[in-house]
N, C-alpha and C positions, 0 to 999 in steps of 0.2 A: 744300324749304327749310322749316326747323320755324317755328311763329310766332313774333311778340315779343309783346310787351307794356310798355308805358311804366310806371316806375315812378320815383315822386315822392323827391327830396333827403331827404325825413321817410323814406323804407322804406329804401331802396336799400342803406345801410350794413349794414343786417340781411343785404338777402338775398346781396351779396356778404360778409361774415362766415359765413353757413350754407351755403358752395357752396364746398369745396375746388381747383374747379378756376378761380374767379375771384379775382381780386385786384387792389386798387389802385395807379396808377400816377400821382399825381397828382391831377386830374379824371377821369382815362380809368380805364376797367374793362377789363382785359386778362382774357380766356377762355384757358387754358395747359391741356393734355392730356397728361398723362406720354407718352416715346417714346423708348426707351434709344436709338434713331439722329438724335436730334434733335442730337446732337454734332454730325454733319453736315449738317444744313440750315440754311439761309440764316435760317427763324424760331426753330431752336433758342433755347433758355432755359434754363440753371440755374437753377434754384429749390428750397428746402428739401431740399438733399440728391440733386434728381433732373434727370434732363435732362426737358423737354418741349417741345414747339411753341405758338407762342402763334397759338391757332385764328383769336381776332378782338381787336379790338381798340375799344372802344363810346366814343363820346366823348357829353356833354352836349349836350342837342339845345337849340337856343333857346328850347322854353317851359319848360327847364331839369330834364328828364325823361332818363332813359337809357330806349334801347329794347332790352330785354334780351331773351334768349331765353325761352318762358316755360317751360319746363321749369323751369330755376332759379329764377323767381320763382313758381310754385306748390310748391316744394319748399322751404317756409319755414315 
């Protein structure tokens, strides 16, 4: 399991803006991975033209932090 790392309400926008496979849902930060058979699975997703699966799904944690992967958040 890769790590996370908590990042603050002031970053988060950024680092979901610079990460193609995340996006906003709301509050929640949905993780989506192209997968032309995602037509048939239960987490399929249409989005921008493509089918994917929605990997995770990260909601706001109480001291109002998201715990992201940090892959995506050093990729900023």
């Amino acid at each position: 399991m890769s790590n996370f790392v908590s990042v603050g309400y002031d970053k988060i926008d950024q680092v979901v803006e610079k990460n193609r496979n995340l996006f906003w849902n709301g509050w929640q930060i949905v993780e989506w991975r192209k997968d032309p058979d995602a037509f048939f699975k239960k987490t399929g997703l249409y989005r921008n033209g493509s089918w994917g699966n929605v990997v995770r799904r990260i909601d706001v944690s109480a001291d109002g932090t998201w715990k992201v992967p940090a892959k995506y958040e050093l990729a900023r």
